[in-house]
N, C-alpha and C positions, 0 to 999 in steps of 0.2 A: 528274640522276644523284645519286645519295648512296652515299657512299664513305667509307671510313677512312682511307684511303690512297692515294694515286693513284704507280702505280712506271711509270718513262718508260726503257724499250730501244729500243736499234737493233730495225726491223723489227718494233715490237710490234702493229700495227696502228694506223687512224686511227678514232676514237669520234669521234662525231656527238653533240652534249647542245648545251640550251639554258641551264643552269645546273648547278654543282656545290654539294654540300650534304657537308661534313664530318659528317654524323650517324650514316652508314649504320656495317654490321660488315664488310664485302669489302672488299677488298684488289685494286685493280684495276690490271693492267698492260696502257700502250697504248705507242705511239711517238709518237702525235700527237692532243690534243685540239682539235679545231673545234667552235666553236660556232655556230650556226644555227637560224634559224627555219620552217627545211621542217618539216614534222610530219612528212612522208614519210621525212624521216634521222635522227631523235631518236632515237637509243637503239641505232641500229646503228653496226656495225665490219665495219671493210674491212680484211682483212689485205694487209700490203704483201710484197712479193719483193722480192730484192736484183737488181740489173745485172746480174750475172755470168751469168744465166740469159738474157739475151735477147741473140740472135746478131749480131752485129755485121755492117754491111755496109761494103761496102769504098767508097770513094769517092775517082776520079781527080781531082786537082785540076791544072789544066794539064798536061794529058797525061803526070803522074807515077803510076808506080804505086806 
């Protein structure tokens, strides 16, 4: 990946690279960088969602509810 800048938010997704290179002109914003050697994940991004979107389930613990 070659970048000018790398800007790191809540929720900005997770990039997959095997190296960074200060040379590029982009300006890239992620939440999380991982590095790895799949060829299959280089260069891709996974956007993340926050909790508040997945439903909670209830769970009795000693017959409390």
């Amino acid at each position: 990946m070659e970048a000018q800048q790398i800007n790191f938010t809540k929720y900005g997704g997770i990039y997959y690279t095997d190296e960074v290179n200060f040379t590029g002109d982009d300006e890239i914003t992620v939440g999380m960088l991982v590095f790895t050697d799949d060829v299959a994940l280089i260069g891709t991004r996974i956007n993340q969602l926050s909790a508040r979107h997945v439903r909670p389930d209830i769970v009795i613990v000693r017959g409390k509810k």
